[in-house]
C-alpha angles and dihedrals in degrees: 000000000000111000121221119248140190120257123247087253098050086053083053096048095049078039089060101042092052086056092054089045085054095057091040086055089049093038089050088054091058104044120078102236095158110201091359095066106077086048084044104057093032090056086050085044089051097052098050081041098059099031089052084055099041089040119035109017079051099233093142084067102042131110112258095268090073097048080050099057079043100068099034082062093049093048082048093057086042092055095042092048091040090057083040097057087039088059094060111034082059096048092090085063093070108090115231130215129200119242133232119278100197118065115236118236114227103248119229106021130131131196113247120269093236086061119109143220147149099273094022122082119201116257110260111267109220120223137233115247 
C-alpha cells in the first residue's frame, strides 16, 4: 500500500507561510489592536497550528484513524479550555473579605524561662548529683 506525500514543494510553501505567520505574530505584538490583539495572534496561532499538523505531521494524508484520534484530541483541548475559561470568568463570584491588618497576638504564652534578655535572667538549672 503506497501512501500518498506531499511534494518538496508543498513542505516550502507551508515553510514559507509559517515564516510570514511568524512576522504577523511579532507584528501583532507590536501593534496596538485593543481589544483585537489576543483573537489576532490566536487566529495567526490556529492557522500554523493547523498547517504544522496537516503538513507536516502528514495528517492530510492519514487514514481516517488518525483524523479520529485528531479530532478527540481537539474536542479534549476544547473541553479543557472551555472549564478553563468557565473558572475565571466565575472567580468574581466568590465574595472577599479583607483581611485583618493588624496582626493578633497568641493569648496566654509565655517566653521560656531559659530565654534570655536584657532584664530577664534565665531560671536556675538544677544539677544532677
Amino acid at each position: 500500500m503506497s501512501a500518498a506525500q506531499a511534494s518538496l514543494k508543498t513542505y516550502f510553501t507551508v515553510y514559507a507561510l509559517l515564516i510570514v505567520g511568524l512576522a504577523a505574530t511579532v507584528a501583532v505584538a507590536f501593534v496596538h489592536l485593543g481589544f483585537w490583539n489576543l483573537p489576532a495572534a490566536l487566529a495567526i496561532a490556529f492557522f500554523k497550528a493547523t498547517l504544522v499538523v496537516l503538513i507536516f505531521m502528514h495528517v492530510k494524508y492519514s487514514p481516517r484513524l488518525t483524523w479520529i484520534v485528531v479530532s478527540a484530541g481537539l474536542i479534549w483541548f476544547a473541553i479543557m479550555l472551555a472549564l478553563t475559561i468557565a473558572d475565571y470568568v466565575s472567580r468574581s463570584w466568590i465574595p472577599e473579605r479583607p483581611y485583618s491588618v493588624q496582626p493578633t497576638e497568641p493569648q496566654g504564652l509565655e517566653p521560656p524561662r531559659s530565654f534570655q534578655t536584657p532584664g530577664n535572667k534565665a531560671a536556675p538549672t538544677a544539677k544532677a548529683q
